[in-house]
C-alpha positions in Angstrom: 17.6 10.5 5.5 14.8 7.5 5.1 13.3 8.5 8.3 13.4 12.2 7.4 11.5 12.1 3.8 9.2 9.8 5.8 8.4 12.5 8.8 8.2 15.3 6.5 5.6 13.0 3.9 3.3 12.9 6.6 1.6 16.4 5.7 0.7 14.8 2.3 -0.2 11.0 3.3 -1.8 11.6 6.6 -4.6 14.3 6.0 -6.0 11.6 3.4 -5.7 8.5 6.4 -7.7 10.7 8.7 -10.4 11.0 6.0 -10.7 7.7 4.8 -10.9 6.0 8.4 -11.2 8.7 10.8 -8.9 9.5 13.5 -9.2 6.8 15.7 -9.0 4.7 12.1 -6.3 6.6 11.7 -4.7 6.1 15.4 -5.6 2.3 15.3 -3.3 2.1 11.9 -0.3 3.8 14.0 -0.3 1.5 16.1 -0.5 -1.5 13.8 2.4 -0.1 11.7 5.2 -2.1 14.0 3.4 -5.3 13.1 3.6 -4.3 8.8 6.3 -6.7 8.4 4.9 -9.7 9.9 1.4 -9.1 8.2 3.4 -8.7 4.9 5.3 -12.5 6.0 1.6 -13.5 6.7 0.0 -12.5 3.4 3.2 -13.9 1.5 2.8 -16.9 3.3 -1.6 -17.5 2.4 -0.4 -16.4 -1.3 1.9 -19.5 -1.3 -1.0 -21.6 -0.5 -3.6 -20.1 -2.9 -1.3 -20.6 -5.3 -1.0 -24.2 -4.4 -4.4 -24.7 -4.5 -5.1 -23.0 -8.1 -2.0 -24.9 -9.4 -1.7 -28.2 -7.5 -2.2 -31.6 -9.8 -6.0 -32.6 -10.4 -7.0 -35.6 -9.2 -6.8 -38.9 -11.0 -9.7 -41.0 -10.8 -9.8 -44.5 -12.5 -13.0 -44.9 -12.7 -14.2 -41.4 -13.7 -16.3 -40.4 -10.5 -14.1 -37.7 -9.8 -15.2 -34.2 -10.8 -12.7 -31.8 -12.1 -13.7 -28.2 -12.4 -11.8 -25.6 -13.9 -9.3 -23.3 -11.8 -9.2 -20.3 -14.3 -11.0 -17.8 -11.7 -9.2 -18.8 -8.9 -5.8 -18.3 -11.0 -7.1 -15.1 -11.7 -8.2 -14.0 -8.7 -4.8 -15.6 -7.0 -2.9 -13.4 -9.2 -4.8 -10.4 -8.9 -4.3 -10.5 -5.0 -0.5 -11.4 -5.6 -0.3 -7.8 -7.5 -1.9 -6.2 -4.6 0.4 -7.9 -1.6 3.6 -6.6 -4.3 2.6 -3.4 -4.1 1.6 -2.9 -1.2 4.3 -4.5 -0.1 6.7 -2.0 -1.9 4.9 0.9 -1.0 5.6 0.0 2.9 8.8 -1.0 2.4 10.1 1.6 0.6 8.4 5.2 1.6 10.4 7.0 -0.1 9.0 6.0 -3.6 5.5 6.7 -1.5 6.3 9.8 -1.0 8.0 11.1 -4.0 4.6 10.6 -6.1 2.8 13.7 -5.9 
């Protein structure tokens, strides 16, 4: 029934991927679409380490010569590109709340 809603969503989702990118855009994104998963693993797995490095321990420095800066931007940005990955991670996961939008 997943696989149904998907086909027949096409007429909505795909006249607006052919304008964006074009059709060989559009072509090149087909054929990427068996790899969504593993870039979605990917992006999970860089988020983890951004995340590390806006949260990770500052350094301690006996003698002062280190130089701390602050982390507030990076946090931001960090979490910023962690709402992105979510939803675009939900969106390809789940194409039936894609589709059921409009």
């Amino acid at each position: 029934m997943g696989t149904l809603a998907a086909v027949l969503g096409t007429c909505c989702v795909a006249p607006w991927a052919v304008g964006l990118v074009g059709v060989s855009g559009a072509v090149t994104l087909a054929r990427l679409a068996r790899w969504q998963p593993w870039f979605l693993i990917v992006a999970a797995v860089m988020l983890a380490m951004a995340f590390y490095w806006a949260y990770r321990p500052a350094p301690v420095c006996a003698d002062g010569s280190c130089e701390t800066t602050s982390r507030r931007r990076l946090r931001w940005f960090v979490w910023i590109a962690a709402l992105v990955v979510a939803a675009l991670g939900v969106a390809a996961l789940n194409p039936l709340l894609l589709y059921h939008i409009h």
